[in-house]
C-alpha positions as CSV (number, residue, x, y, z in Angstrom):
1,X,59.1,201.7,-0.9
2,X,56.5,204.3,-2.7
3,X,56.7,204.4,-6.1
4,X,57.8,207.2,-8.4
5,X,55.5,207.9,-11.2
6,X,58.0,208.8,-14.6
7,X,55.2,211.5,-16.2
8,X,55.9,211.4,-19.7
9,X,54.0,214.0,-20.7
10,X,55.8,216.5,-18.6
11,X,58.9,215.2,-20.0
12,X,57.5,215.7,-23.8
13,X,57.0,219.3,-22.7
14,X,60.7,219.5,-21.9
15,X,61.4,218.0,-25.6
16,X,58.7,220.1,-27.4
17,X,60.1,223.0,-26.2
18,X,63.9,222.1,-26.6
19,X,62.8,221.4,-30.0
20,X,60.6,224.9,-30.6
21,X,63.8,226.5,-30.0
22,X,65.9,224.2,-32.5
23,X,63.6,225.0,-34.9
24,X,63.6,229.1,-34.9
25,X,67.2,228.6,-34.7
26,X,67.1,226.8,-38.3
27,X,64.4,229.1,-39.6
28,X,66.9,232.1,-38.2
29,X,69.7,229.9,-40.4
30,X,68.0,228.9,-43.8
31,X,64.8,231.2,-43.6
32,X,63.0,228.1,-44.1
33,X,61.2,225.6,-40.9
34,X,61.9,221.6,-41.2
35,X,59.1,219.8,-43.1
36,X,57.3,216.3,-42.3
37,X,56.0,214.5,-44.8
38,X,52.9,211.7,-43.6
39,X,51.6,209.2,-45.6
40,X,48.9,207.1,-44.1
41,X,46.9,204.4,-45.4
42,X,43.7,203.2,-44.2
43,X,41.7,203.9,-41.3
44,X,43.7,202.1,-38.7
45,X,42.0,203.5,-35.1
46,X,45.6,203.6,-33.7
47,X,47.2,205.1,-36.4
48,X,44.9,207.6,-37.2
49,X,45.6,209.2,-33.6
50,X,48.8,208.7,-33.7
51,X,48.9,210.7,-37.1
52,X,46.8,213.3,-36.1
53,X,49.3,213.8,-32.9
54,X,52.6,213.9,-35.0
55,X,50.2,216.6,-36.9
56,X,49.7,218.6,-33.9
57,X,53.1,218.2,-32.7
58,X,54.9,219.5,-35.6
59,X,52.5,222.6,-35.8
60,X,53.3,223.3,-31.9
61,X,57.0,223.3,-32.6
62,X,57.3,225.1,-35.7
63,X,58.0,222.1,-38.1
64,X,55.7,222.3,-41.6
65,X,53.8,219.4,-42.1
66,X,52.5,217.3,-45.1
67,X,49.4,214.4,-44.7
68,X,48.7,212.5,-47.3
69,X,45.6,210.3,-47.0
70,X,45.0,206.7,-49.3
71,X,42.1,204.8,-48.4
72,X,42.8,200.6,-48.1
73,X,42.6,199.8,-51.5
74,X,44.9,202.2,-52.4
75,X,47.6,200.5,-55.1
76,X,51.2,200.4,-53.7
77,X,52.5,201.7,-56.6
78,X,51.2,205.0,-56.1
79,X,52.2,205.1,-52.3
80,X,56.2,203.9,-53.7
81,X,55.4,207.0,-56.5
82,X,54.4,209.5,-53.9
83,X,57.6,208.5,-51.7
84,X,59.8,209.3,-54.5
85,X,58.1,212.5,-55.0
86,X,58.7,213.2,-51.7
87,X,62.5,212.3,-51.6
88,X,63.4,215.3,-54.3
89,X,61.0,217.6,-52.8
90,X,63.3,219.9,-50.6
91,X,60.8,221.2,-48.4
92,X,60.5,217.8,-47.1
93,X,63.2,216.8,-44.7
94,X,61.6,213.6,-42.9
95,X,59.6,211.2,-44.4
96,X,57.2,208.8,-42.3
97,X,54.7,206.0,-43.5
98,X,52.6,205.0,-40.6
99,X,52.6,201.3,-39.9
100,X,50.2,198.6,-40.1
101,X,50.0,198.9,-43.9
102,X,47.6,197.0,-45.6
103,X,48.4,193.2,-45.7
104,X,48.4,193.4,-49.3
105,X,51.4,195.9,-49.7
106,X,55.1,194.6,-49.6
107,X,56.3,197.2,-46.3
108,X,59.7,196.1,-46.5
109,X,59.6,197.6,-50.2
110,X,58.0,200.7,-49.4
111,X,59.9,201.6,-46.4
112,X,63.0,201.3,-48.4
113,X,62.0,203.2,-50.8
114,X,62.3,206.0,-48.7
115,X,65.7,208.2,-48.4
116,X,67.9,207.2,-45.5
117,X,68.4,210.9,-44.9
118,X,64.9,211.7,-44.7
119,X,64.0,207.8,-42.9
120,X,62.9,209.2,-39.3
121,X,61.5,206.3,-38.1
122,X,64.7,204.8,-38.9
123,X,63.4,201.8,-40.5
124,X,65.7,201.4,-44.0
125,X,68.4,199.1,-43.9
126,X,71.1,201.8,-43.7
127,X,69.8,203.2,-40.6
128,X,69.0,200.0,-38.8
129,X,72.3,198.4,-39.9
130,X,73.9,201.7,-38.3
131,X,71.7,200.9,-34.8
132,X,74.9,197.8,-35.0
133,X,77.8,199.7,-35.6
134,X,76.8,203.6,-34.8
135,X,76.1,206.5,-37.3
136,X,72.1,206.1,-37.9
137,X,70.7,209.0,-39.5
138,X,67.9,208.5,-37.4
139,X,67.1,206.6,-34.4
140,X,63.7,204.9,-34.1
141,X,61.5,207.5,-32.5
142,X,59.9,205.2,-30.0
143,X,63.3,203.5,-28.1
144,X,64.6,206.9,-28.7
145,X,61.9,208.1,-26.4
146,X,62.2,205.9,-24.0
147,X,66.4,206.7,-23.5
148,X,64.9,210.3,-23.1
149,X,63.1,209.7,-20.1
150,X,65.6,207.7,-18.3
151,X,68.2,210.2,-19.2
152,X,65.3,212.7,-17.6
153,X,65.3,210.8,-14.5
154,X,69.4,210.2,-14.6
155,X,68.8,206.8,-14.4
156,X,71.9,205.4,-15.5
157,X,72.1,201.9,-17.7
158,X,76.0,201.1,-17.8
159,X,75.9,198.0,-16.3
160,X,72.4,197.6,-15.5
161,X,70.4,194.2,-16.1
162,X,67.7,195.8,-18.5
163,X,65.1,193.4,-20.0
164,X,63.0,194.5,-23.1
165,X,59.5,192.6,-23.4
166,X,58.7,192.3,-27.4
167,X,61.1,192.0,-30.1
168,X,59.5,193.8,-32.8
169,X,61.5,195.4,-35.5
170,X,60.2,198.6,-34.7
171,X,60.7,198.4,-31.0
172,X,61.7,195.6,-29.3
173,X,65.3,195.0,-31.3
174,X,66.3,198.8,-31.9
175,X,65.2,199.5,-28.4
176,X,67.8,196.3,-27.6
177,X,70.5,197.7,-29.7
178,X,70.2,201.1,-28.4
179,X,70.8,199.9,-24.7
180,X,73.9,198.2,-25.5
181,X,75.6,201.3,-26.7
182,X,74.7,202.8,-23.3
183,X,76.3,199.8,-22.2
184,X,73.6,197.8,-20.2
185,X,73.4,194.0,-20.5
186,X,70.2,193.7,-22.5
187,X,68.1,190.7,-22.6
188,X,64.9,190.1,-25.0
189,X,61.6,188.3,-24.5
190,X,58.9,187.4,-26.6
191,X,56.2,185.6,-27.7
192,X,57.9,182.1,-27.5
193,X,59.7,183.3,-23.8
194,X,59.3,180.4,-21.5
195,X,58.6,181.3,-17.7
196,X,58.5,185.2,-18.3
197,X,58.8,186.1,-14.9
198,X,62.2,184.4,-14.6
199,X,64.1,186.8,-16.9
200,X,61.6,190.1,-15.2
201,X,62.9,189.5,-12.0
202,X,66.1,189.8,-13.0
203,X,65.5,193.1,-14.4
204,X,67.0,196.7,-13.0
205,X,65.3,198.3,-16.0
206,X,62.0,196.7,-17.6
207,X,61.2,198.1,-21.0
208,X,57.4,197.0,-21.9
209,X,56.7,196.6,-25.6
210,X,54.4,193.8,-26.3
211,X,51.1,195.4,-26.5
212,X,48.7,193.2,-24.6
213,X,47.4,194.7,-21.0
214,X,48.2,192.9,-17.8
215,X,50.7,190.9,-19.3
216,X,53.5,191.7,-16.3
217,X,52.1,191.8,-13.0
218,X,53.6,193.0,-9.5
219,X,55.2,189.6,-8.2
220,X,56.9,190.0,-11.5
221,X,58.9,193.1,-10.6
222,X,61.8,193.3,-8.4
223,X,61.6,196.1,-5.7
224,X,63.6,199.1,-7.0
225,X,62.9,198.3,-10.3
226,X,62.4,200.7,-13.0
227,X,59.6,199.9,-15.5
228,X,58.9,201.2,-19.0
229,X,56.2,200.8,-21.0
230,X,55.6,201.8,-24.4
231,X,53.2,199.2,-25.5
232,X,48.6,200.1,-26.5
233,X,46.4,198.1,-27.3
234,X,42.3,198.0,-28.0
235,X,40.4,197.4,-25.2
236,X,37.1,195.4,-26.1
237,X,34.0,196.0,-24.5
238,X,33.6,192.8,-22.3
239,X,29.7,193.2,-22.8
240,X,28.7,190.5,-25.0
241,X,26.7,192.2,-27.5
242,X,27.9,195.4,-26.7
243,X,27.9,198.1,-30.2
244,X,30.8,200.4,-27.9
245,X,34.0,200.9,-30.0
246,X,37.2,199.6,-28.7
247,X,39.1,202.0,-27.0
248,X,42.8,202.6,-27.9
249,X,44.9,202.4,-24.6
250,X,48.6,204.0,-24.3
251,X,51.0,204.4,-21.5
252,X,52.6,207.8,-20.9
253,X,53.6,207.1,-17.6
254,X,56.4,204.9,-16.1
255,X,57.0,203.6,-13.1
256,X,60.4,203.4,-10.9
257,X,61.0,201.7,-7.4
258,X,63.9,203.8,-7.1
């Protein structure tokens, strides 16, 4: 059986310009576009593309955008200041502070500072308590994404066998959570997962989050499988001595066995 590739950037087309139209409509409404606010701090390789993406995006669409640059050593207090600021400012109607954060800052303290109404990575309490019992402000934009392509494909999940591989807070367990209420039978794996292949086999969905390359391979994949992944991660030279930069690899493609 050939495989179908999922092109996620043809279905981020689709989005961007579903979401063009929702914002002229609003601009029609208030007179006024939606406005991003981005705090980044650092110089994380990752992040700083990812950043500068969510920049572009938003200036594609029609949403108003707002970067706001600390270097490392920047004191927490002043990014927890800024947040507030942001969280009366009514031109700003999202908030997002791109993650790693320094190992110095307290993350679960900054992202709860900010607003659950203006939370759209849907990391504060209130929103990932509602991923539990329904009504999040926002979902978590990653699994979110991922739901969007299978609902692309019509892939349906009620009663499928889906396995997610990672179970970080920002992926792995919202992606989990948001599964369920499509009414699949979820399992999660992780760092500790004995005999991987055991549980990937099993799978009629495979959702990829861990972030290392070549950690499922083909025998690990049932025919007719669809597979997800979301996961990037820095590819190192393998030159000893080399001076070449990593190289930050992403997925935005899936593949299905359909």
């Amino acid at each position: 059986m050939t495989a179908k590739i999922i092109d996620g950037n043809a279905v981020a087309r689709t989005i961007r310009n579903e979401c063009r139209e929702r914002v002229q409509r609003i601009v029609a409404q208030s007179g006024a576009p939606p406005g991003l606010a981005v705090i980044l701090v650092g110089s994380d390789q990752a992040s700083r593309i990812y950043v500068k993406n969510k920049i572009r995006t938003c200036a594609d669409v029609g949403i108003r955008s707002f970067r706001f640059d600390y270097p490392i050593d920047v004191k927490q207090d002043e990014v927890v200041a800024k947040i507030a600021e942001l969280n009366e400012d009514p031109a700003v109607h999202g908030i997002l502070v791109q993650l790693p954060l320094p190992a110095s800052f307290d993350m679960a303290r900054i992202l709860h500072t900010i607003s659950a109404d203006k939370d759209v990575d849907g990391f504060h309490l209130y929103n990932v308590g509602g991923l539990v019992v329904g009504g999040t402000v926002f979902p978590p934009c990653t699994p979110y994404g991922v739901l969007k392509l299978l609902e692309h494909e019509n892939i349906s999940l009620e009663g499928k066998n889906v396995v997610v591989v990672g179970a970080s807070n920002i992926v792995g367990k919202p992606m989990a959570l948001m599964l369920m209420q499509h009414e699949a039978t979820v399992c999660i794996c992780h760092a500790k997962t004995r005999d991987l292949a055991q549980f990937t086999l099993l799978a009629d969905v495979l959702v990829v989050a861990a972030g290392y390359s070549n950690l499922i391979l083909p025998q690990m994949v049932r025919t007719g499988a669809v597979v997800i992944e979301v996961g990037s991660w820095s590819a190192m030279s393998i030159s000893p001595g080399s001076r070449q930069r990593p190289r930050i690899l992403r997925r935005s493609q899936a593949a299905s066995d359909r």
